[in-house]
C-alpha positions as CSV (number, residue, x, y, z in Angstrom):
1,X,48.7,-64.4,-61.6
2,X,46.5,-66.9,-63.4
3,X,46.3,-69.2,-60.6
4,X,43.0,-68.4,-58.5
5,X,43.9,-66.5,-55.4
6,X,42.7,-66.8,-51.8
7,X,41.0,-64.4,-49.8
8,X,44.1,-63.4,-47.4
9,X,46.1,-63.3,-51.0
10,X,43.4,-61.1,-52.0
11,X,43.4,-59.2,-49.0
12,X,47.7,-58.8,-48.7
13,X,47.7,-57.4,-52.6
14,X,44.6,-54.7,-52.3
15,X,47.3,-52.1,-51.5
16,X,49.7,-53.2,-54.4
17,X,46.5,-53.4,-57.2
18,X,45.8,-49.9,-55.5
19,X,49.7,-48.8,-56.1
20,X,49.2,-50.7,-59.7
21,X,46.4,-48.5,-60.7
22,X,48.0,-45.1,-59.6
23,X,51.2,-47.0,-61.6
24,X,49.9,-48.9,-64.6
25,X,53.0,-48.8,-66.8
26,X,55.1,-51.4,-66.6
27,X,58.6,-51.0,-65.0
28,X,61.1,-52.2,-68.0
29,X,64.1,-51.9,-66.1
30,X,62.9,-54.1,-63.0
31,X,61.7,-56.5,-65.9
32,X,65.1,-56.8,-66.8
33,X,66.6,-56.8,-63.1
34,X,64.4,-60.3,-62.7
35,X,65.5,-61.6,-66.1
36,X,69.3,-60.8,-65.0
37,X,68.8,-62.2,-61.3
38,X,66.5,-65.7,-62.0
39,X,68.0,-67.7,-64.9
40,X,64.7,-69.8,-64.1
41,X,62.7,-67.0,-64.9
42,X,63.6,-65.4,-68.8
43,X,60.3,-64.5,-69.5
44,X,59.6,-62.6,-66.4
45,X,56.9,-59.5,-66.6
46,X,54.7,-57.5,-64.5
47,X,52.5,-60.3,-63.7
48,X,55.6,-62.4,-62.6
49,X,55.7,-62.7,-58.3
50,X,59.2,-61.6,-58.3
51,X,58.1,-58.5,-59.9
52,X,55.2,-58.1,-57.5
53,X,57.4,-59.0,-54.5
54,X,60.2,-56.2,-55.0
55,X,58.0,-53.4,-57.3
56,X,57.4,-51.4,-54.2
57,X,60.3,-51.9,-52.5
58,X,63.1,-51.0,-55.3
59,X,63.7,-47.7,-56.5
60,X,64.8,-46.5,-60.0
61,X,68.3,-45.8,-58.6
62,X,68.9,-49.1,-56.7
63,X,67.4,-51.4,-59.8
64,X,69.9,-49.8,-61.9
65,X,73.0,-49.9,-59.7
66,X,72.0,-53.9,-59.6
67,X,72.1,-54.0,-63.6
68,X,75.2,-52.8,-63.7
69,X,76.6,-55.5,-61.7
70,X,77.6,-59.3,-62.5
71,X,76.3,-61.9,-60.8
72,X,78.2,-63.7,-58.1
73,X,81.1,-61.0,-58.0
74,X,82.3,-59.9,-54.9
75,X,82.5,-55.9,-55.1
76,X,84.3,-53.0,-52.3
77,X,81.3,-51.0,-51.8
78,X,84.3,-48.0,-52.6
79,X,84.4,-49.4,-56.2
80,X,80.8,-49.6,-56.2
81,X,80.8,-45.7,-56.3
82,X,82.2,-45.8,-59.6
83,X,78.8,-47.6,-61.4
84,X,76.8,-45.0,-58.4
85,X,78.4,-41.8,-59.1
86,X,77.7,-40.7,-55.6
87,X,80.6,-40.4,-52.8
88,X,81.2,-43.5,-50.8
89,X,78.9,-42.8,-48.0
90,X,75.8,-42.5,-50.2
91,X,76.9,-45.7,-51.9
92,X,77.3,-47.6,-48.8
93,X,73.8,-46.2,-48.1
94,X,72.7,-47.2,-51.7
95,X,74.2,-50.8,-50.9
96,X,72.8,-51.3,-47.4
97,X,69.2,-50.4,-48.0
98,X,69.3,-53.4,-51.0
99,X,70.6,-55.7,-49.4
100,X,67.9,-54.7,-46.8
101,X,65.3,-56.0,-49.3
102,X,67.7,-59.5,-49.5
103,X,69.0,-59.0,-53.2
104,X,72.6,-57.9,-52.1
105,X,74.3,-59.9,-49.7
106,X,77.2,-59.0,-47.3
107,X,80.4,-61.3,-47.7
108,X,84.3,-60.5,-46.1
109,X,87.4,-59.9,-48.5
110,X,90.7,-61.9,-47.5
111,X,91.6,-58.3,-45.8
112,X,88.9,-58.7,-43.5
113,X,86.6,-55.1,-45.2
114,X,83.1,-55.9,-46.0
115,X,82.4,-56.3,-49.7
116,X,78.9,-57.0,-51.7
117,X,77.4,-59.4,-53.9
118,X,74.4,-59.8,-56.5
119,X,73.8,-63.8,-55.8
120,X,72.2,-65.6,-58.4
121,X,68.4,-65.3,-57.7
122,X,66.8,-68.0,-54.9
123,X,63.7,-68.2,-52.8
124,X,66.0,-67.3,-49.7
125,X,66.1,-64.0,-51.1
126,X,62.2,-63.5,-50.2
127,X,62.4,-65.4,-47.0
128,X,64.6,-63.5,-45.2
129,X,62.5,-60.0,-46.3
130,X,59.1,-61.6,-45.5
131,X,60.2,-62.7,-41.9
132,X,61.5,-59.1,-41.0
133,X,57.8,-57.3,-39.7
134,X,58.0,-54.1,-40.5
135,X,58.6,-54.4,-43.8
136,X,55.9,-57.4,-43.9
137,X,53.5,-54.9,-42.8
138,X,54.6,-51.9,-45.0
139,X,54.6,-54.9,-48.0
140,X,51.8,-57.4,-47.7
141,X,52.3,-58.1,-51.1
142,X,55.6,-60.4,-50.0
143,X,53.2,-62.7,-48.3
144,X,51.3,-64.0,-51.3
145,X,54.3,-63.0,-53.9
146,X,56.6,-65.7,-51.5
147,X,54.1,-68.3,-51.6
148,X,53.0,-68.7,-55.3
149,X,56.4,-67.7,-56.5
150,X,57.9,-71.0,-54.7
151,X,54.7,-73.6,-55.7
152,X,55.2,-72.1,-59.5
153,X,58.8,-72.9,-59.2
154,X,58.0,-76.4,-57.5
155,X,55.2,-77.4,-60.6
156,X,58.5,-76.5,-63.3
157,X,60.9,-78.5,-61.9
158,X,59.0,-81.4,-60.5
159,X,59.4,-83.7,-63.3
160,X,63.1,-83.9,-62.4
161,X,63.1,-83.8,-58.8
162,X,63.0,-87.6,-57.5
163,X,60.4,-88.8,-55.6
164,X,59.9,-88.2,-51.8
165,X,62.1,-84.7,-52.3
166,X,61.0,-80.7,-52.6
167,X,62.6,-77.7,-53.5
168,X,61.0,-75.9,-50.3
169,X,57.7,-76.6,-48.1
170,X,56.5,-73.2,-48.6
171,X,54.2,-72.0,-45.4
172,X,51.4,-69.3,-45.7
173,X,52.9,-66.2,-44.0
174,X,50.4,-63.5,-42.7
175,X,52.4,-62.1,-40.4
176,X,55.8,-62.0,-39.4
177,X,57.3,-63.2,-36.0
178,X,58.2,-59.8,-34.0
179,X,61.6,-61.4,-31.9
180,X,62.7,-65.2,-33.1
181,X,61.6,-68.0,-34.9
182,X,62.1,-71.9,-34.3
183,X,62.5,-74.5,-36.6
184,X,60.8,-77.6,-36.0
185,X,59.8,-80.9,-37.7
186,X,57.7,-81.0,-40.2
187,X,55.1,-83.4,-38.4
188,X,55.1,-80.6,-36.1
189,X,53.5,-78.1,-37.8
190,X,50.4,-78.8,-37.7
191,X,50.6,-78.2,-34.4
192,X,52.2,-74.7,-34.1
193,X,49.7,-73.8,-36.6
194,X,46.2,-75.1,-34.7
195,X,48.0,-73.5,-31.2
196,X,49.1,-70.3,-33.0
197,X,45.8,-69.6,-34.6
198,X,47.1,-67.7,-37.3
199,X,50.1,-68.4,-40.1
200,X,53.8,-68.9,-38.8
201,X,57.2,-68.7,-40.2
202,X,59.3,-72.1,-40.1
203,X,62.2,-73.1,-41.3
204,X,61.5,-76.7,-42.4
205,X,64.4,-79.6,-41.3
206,X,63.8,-83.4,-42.2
């Protein structure tokens, strides 16, 4: 976190640097869950966002049920109790309340039954945990975490993204929307913003 920080980023990670000092050791094993998930990211550590973003939110048990399986492979949650050890209803428990935080990711088999998969890491995967409220509130760490994670990622590959295109237009989020949100151009949101008062979440179309 080298970059200097705002005072709502300041504000959003008082309870995390409050959680960090009843928790000062290092957690090795989510260290290694962000090395395995972000390709981009092989130096990861307890400074990096992605740590910050999901430290609160993962427990020992679910970090190492996601070490245990590959990337991009489509798993039966049933076989997923054999890496668990639990019966099939905790797993499917286990499974749901990850993919609750957005690492895991539903997907059908051919015979119609839900299965899981460990995607390779993306900035969706924080999106669509910041814009659900109550974890927002329970985590205002996400909101800063998001944000700089996505303008780090956008200084490393900049050099060989062509001119006039962006990874992501990354939006300050204070707050999540309670019921919907709208996409809307991005000459447009400016206008949300000044009406609003107060940070939005958009989903930026061209």
């Amino acid at each position: 976190m080298a970059k200097k920080l705002t005072e709502g980023e300041k504000r959003c990670l008082e309870d995390y640097n409050a959680y960090k000092k009843e928790n000062p050791k290092p957690r090795k094993n989510l260290i290694k869950l962000v090395k395995h998930m972000n390709m981009l990211n092989l130096t990861a550590n307890e400074n990096s966002w992605e740590y910050i973003f999901f430290d609160r939110q993962l427990t020992n048990e679910q970090i190492d049920l996601l070490l245990k399986m590959k990337l991009r492979k489509p798993y039966y949650v049933k076989d997923l109790t054999k890496l668990t050890g639990k019966n099939l209803v905790a797993t499917a428990k286990l499974v749901d309340d990850i993919c609750h935080v957005g690492i895991l990711e539903y997907c059908s088999a051919p015979d119609g039954e839900d299965m899981v998969q460990l995607p390779v890491f993306a900035p969706g995967a924080m999106e669509t945990t910041v814009m659900t409220k109550e974890r927002s509130d329970a985590f205002p760490e996400m909101a800063p975490a998001f944000l700089n994670y996505v303008l780090d990622l956008q200084k490393k590959i900049s050099s060989v993204v062509p001119m006039g295109n962006a990874l992501m237009r990354a939006i300050p989020v204070e707050k999540a929307i309670e019921h919907e949100t709208r996409k809307v151009k991005y000459e447009e949101i400016s206008y949300w913003l000044d009406k609003a008062g107060k940070s939005i979440v958009v989903n930026v179309v061209n």
